[in-house]
Chimera marker file (.cmm) of the C-alpha trace (Angstrom):
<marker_set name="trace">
<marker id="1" x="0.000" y="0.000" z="0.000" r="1" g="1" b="0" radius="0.5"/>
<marker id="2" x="3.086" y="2.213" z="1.261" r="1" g="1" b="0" radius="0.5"/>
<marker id="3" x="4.490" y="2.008" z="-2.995" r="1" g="1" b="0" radius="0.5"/>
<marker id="4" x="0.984" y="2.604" z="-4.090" r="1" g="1" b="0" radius="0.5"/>
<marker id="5" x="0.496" y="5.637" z="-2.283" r="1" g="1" b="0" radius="0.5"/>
<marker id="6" x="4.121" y="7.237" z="-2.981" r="1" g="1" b="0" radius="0.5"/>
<marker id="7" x="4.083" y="6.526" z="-6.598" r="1" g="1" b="0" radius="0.5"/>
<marker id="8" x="0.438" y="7.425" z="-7.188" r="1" g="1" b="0" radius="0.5"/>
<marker id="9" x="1.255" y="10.754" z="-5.523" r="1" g="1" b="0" radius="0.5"/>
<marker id="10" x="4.093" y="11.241" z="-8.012" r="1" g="1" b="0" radius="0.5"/>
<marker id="11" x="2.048" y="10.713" z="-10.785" r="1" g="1" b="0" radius="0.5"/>
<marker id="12" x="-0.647" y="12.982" z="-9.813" r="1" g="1" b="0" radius="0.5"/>
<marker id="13" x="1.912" y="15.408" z="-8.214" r="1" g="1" b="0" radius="0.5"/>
<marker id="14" x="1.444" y="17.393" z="-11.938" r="1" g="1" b="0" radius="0.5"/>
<marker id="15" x="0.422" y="20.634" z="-11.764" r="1" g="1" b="0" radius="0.5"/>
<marker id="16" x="-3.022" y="19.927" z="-13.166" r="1" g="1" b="0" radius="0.5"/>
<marker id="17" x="-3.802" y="17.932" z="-10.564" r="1" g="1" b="0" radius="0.5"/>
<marker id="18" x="-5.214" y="18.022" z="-7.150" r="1" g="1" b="0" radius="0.5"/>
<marker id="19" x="-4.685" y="15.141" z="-4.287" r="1" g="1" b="0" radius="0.5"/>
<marker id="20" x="-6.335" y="14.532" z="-0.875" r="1" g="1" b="0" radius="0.5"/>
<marker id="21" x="-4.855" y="11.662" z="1.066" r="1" g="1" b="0" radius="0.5"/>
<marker id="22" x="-7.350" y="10.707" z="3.752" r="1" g="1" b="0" radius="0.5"/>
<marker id="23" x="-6.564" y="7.169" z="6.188" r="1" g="1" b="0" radius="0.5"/>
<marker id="24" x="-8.675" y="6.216" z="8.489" r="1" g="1" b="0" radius="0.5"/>
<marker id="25" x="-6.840" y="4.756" z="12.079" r="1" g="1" b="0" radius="0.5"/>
<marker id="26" x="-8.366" y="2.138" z="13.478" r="1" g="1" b="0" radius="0.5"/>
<marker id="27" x="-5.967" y="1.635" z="16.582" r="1" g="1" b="0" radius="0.5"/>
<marker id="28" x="-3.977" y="3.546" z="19.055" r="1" g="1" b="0" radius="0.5"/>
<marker id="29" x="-0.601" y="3.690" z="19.289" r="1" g="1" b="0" radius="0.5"/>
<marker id="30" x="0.709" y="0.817" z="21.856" r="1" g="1" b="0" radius="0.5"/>
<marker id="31" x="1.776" y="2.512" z="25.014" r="1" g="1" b="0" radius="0.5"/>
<marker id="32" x="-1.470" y="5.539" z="24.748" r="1" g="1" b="0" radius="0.5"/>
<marker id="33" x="-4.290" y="2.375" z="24.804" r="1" g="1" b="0" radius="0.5"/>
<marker id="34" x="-5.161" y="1.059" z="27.693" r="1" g="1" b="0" radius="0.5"/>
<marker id="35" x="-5.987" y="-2.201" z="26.182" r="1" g="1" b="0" radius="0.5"/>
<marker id="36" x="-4.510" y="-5.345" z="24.392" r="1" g="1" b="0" radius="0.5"/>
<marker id="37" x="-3.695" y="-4.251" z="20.948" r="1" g="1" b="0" radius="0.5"/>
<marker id="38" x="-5.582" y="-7.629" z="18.711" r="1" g="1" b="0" radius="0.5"/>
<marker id="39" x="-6.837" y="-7.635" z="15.132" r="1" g="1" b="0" radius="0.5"/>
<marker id="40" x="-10.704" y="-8.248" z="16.372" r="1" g="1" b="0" radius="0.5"/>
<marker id="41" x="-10.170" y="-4.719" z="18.244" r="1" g="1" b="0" radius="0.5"/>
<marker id="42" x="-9.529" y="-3.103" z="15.063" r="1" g="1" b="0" radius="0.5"/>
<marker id="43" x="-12.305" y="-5.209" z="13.210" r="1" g="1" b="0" radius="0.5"/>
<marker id="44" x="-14.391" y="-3.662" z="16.111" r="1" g="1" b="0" radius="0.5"/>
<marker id="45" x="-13.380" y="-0.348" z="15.674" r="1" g="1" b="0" radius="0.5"/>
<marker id="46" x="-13.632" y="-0.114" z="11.730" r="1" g="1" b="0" radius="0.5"/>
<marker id="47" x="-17.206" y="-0.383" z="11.330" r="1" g="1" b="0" radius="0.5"/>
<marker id="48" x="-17.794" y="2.233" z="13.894" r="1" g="1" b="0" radius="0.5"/>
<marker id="49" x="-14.995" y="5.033" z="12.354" r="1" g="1" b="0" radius="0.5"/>
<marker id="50" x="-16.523" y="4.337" z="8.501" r="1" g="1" b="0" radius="0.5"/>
<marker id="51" x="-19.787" y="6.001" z="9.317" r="1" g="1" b="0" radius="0.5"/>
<marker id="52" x="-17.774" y="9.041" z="10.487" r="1" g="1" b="0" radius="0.5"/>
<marker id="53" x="-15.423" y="8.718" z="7.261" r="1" g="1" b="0" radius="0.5"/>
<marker id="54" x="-18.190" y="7.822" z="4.499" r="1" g="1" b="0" radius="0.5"/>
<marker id="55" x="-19.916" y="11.203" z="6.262" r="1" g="1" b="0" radius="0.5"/>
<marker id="56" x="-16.681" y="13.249" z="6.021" r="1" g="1" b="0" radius="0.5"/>
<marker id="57" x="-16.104" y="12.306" z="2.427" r="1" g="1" b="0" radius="0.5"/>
<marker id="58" x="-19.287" y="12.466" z="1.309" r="1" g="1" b="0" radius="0.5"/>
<marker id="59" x="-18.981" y="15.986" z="2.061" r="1" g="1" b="0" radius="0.5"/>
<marker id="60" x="-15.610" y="16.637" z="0.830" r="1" g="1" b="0" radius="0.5"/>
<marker id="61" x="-17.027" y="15.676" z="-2.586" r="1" g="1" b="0" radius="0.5"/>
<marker id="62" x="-20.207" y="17.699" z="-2.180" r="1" g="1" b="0" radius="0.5"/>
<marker id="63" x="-17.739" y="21.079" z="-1.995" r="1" g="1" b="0" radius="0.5"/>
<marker id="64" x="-15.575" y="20.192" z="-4.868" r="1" g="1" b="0" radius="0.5"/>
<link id1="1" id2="2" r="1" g="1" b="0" radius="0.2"/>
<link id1="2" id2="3" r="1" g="1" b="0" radius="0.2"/>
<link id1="3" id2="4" r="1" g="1" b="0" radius="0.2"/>
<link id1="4" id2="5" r="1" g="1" b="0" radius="0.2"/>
<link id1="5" id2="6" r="1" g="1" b="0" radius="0.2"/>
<link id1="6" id2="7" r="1" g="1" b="0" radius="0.2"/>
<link id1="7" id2="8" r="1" g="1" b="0" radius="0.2"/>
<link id1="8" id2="9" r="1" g="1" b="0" radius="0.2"/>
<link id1="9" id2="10" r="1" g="1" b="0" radius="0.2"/>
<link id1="10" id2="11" r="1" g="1" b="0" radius="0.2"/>
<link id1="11" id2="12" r="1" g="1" b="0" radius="0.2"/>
<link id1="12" id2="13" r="1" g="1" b="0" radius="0.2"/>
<link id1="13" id2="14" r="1" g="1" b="0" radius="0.2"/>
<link id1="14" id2="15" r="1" g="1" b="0" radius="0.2"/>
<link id1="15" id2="16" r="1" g="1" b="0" radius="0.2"/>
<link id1="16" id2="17" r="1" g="1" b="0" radius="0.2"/>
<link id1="17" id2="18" r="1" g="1" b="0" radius="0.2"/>
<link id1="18" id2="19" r="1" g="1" b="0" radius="0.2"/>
<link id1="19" id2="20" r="1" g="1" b="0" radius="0.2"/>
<link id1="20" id2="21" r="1" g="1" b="0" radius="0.2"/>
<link id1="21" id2="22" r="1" g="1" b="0" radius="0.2"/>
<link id1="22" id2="23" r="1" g="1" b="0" radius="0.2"/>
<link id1="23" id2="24" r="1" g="1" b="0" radius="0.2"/>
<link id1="24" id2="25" r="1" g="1" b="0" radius="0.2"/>
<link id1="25" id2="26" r="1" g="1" b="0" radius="0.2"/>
<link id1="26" id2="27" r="1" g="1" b="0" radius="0.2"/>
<link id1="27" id2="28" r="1" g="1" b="0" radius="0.2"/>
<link id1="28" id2="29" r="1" g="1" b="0" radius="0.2"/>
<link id1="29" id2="30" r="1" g="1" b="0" radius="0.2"/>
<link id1="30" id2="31" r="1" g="1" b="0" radius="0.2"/>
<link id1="31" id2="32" r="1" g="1" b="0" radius="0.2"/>
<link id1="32" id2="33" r="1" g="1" b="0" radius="0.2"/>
<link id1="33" id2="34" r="1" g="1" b="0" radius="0.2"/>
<link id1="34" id2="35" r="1" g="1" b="0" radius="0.2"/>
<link id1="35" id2="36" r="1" g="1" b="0" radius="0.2"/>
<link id1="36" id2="37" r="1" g="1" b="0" radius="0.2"/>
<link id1="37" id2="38" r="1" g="1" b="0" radius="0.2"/>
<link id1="38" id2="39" r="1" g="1" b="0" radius="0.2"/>
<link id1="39" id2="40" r="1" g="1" b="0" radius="0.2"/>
<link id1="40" id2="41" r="1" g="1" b="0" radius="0.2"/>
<link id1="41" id2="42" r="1" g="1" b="0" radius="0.2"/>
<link id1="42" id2="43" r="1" g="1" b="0" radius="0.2"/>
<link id1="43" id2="44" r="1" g="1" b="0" radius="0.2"/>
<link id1="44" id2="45" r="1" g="1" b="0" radius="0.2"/>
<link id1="45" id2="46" r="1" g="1" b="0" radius="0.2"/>
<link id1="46" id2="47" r="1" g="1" b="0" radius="0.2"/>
<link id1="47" id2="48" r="1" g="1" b="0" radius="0.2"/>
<link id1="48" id2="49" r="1" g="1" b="0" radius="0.2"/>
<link id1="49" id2="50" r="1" g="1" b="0" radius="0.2"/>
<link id1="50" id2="51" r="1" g="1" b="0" radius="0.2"/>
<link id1="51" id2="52" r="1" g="1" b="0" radius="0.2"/>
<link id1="52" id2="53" r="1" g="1" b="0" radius="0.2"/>
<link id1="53" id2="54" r="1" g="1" b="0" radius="0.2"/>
<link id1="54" id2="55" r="1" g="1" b="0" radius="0.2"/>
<link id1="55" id2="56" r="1" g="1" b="0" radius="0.2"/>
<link id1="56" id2="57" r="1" g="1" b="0" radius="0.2"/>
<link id1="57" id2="58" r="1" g="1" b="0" radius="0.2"/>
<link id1="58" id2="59" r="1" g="1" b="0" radius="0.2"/>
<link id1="59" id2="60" r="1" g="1" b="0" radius="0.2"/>
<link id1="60" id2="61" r="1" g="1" b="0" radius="0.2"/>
<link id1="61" id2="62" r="1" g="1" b="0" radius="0.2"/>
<link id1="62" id2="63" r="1" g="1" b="0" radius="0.2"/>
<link id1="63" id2="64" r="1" g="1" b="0" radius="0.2"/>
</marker_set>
């Protein structure tokens, strides 16, 4: 994903175009959580941060 990101950002890096990078984190940084990092945490997480993110997008492309 990292090479997909940095050379799709070079390639639209022309002046004619416009990017917006937007991630979505579904975990904290170990050490700032109090709980056990685990993958079913961030499955449990995910659905709850994409309403947020479909909402903040959806608007992002409304004002373009």
């Amino acid at each position: 994903m990292t090479s997909l990101i940095k050379y799709g950002s070079v390639a639209a890096s022309r002046p004619i175009v416009e990017v917006l990078g937007i991630a979505c984190i579904t975990n904290m940084a170990r050490g700032i959580q109090k709980v056990k990092h685990s993958h079913e945490r961030v499955e449990e997480t995910a659905p709850k941060a994409s309403k947020d993110l479909c909402n903040m997008v959806a608007g992002i492309i409304e004002n373009l």
